[in-house]
Chimera marker file (.cmm) of the C-alpha trace (Angstrom):
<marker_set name="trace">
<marker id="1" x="3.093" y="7.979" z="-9.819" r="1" g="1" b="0" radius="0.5"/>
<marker id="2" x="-0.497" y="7.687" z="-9.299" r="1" g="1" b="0" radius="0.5"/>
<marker id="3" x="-2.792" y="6.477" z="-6.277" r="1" g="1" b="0" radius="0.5"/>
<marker id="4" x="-3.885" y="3.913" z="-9.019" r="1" g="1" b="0" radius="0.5"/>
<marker id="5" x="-0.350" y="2.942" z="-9.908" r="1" g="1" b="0" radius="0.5"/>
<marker id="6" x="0.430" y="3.029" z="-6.079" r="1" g="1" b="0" radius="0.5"/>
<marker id="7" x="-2.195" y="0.581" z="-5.410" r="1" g="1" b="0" radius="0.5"/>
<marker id="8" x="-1.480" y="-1.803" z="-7.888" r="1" g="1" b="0" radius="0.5"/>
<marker id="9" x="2.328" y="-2.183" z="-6.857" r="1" g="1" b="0" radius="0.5"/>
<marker id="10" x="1.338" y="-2.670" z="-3.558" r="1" g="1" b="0" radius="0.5"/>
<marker id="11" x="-1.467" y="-5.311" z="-4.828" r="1" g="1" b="0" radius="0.5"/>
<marker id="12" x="1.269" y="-6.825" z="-6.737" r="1" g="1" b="0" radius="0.5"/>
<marker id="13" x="3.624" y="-7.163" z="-3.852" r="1" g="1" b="0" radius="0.5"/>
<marker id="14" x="1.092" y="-8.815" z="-1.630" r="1" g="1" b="0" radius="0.5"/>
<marker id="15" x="0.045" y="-11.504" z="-4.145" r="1" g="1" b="0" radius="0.5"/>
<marker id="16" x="4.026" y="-12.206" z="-4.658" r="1" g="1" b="0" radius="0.5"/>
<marker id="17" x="4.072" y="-12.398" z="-1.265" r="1" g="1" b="0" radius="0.5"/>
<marker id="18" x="1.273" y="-14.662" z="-0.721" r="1" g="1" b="0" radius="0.5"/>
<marker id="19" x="-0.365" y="-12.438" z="1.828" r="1" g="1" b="0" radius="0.5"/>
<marker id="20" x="-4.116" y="-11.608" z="2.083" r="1" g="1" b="0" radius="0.5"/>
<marker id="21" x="-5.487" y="-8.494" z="2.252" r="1" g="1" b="0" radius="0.5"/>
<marker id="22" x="-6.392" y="-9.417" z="6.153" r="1" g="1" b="0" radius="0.5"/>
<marker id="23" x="-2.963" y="-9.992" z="7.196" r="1" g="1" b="0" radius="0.5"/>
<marker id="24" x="-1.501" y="-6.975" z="5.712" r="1" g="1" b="0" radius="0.5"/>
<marker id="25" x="-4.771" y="-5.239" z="6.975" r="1" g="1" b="0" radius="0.5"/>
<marker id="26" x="-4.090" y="-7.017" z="10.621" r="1" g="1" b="0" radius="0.5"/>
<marker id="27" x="-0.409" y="-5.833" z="10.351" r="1" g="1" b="0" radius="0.5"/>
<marker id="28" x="-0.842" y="-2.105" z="9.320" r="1" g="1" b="0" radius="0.5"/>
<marker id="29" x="-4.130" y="-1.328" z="11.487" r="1" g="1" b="0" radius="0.5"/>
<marker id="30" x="-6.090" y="-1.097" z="8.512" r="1" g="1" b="0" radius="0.5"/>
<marker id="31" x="-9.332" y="-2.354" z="7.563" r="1" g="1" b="0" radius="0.5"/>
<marker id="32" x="-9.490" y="-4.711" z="4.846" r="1" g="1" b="0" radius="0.5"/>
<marker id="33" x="-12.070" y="-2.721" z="3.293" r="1" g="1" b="0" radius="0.5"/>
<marker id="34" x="-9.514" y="0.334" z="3.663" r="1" g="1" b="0" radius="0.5"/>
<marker id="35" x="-6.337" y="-1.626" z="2.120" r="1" g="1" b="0" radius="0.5"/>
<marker id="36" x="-9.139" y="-2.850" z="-1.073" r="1" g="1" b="0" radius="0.5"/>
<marker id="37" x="-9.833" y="0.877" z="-1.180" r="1" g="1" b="0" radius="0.5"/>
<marker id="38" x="-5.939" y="2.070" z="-1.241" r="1" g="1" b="0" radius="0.5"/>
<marker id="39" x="-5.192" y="-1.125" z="-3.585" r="1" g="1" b="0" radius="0.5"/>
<marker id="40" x="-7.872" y="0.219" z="-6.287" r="1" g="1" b="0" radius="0.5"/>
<marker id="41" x="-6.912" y="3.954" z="-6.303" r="1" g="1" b="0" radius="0.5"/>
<marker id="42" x="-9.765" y="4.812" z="-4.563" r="1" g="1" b="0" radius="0.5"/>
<marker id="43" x="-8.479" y="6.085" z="-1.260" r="1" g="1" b="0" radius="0.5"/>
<marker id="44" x="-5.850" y="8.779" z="-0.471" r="1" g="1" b="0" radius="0.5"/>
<marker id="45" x="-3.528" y="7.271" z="1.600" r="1" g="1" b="0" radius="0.5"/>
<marker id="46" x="-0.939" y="9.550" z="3.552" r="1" g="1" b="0" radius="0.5"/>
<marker id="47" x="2.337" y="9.161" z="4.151" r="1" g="1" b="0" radius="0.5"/>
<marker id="48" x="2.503" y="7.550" z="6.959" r="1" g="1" b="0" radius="0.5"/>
<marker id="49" x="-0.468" y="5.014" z="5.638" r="1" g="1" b="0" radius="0.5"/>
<marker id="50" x="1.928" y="4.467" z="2.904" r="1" g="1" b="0" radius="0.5"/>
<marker id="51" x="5.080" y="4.040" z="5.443" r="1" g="1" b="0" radius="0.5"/>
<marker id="52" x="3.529" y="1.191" z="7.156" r="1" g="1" b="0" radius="0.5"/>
<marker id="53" x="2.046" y="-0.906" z="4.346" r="1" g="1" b="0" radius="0.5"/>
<marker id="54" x="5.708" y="-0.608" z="2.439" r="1" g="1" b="0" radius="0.5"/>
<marker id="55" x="7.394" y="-1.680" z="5.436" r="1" g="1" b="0" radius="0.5"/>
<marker id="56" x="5.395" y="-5.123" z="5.668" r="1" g="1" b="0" radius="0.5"/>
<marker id="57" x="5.946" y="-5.480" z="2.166" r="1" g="1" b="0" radius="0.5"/>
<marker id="58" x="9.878" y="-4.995" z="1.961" r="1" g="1" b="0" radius="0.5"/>
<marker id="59" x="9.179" y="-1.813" z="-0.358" r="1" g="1" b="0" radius="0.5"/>
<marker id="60" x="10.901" y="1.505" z="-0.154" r="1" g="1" b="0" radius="0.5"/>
<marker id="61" x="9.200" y="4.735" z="-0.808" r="1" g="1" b="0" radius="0.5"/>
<marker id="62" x="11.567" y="7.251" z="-2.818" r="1" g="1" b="0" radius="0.5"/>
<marker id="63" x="10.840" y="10.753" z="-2.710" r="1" g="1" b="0" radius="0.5"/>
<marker id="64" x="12.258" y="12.778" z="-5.279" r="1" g="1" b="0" radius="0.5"/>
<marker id="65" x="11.594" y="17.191" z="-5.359" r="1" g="1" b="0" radius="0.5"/>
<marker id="66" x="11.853" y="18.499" z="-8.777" r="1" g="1" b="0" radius="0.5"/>
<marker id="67" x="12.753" y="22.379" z="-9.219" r="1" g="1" b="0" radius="0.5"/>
<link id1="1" id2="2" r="1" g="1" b="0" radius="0.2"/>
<link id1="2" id2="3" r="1" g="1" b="0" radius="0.2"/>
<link id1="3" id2="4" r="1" g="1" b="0" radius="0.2"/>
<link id1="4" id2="5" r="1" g="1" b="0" radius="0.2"/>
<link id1="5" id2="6" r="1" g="1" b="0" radius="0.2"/>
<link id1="6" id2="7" r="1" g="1" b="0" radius="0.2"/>
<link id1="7" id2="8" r="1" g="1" b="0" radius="0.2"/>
<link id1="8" id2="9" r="1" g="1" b="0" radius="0.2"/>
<link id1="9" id2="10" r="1" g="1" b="0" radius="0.2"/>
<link id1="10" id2="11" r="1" g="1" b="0" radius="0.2"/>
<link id1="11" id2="12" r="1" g="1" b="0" radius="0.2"/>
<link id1="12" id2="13" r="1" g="1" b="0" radius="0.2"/>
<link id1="13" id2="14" r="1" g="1" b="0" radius="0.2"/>
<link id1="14" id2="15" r="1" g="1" b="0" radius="0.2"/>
<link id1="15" id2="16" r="1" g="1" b="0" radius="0.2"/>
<link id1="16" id2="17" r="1" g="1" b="0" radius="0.2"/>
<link id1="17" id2="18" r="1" g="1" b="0" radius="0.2"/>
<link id1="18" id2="19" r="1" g="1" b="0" radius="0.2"/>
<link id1="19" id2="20" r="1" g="1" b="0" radius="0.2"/>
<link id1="20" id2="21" r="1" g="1" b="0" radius="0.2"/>
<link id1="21" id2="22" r="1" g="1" b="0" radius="0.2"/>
<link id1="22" id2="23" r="1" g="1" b="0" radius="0.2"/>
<link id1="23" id2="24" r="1" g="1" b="0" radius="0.2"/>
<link id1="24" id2="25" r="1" g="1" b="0" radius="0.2"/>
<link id1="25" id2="26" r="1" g="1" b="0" radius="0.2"/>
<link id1="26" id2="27" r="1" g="1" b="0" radius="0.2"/>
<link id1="27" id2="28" r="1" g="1" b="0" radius="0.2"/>
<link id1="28" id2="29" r="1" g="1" b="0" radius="0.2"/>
<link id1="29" id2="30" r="1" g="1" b="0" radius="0.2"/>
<link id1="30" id2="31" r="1" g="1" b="0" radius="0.2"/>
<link id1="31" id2="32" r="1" g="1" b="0" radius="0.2"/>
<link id1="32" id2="33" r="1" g="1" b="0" radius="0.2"/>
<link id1="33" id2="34" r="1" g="1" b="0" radius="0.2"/>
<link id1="34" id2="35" r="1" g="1" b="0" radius="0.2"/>
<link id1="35" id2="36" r="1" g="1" b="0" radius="0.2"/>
<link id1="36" id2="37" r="1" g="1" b="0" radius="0.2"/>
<link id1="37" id2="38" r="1" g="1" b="0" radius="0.2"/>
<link id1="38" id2="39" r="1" g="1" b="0" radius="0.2"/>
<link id1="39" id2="40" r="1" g="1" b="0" radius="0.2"/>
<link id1="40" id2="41" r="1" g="1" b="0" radius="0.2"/>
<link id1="41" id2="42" r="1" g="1" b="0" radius="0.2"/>
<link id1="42" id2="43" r="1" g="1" b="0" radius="0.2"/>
<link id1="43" id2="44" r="1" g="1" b="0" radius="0.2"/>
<link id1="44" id2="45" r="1" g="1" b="0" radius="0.2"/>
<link id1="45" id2="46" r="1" g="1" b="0" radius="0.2"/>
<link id1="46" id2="47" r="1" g="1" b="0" radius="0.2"/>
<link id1="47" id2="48" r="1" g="1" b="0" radius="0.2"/>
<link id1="48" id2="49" r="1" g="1" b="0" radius="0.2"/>
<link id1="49" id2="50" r="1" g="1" b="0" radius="0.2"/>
<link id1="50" id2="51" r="1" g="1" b="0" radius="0.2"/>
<link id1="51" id2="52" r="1" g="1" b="0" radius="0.2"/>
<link id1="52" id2="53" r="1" g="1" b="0" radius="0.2"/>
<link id1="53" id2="54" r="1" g="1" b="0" radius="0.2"/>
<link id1="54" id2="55" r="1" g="1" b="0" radius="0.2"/>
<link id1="55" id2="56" r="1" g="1" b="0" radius="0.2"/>
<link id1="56" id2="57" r="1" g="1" b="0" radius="0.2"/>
<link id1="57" id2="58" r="1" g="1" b="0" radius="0.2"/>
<link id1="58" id2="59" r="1" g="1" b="0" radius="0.2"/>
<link id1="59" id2="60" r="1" g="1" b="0" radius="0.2"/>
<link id1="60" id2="61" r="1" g="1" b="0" radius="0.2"/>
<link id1="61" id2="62" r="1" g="1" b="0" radius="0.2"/>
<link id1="62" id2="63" r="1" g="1" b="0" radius="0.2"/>
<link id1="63" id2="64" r="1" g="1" b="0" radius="0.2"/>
<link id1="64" id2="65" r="1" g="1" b="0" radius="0.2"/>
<link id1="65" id2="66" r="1" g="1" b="0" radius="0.2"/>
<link id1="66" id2="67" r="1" g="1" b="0" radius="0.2"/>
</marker_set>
């Protein structure tokens, strides 16, 4: 999956949710321009970035290692 993909499921999640960017941003520590950033692909989010914005948004992260 993408950062672009990434972004918009987490987008996609929020609006279903009916929460703003500034909540989620309040919620995770982020900025809201940081969250627009990691919602548009344009920011490389790490894992832990990625942790904390799936939690608020009921969203597992799945990790699968290919040989």
């Amino acid at each position: 999956m993408t950062k672009i993909e990434i972004g918009q499921r987490i987008k996609k999640r929020r609006k279903i949710m009916s929460m703003p960017q500034s909540q989620l941003a309040n919620y995770t520590g982020l900025s809201v321009v940081t969250l627009s950033q990691i919602e548009n692909g344009k920011a490389n989010p790490s894992l832990d970035t990625l942790n904390e914005i799936f939690h608020f948004l009921n969203l597992e992260i799945l990790i699968v290692v290919k040989k």
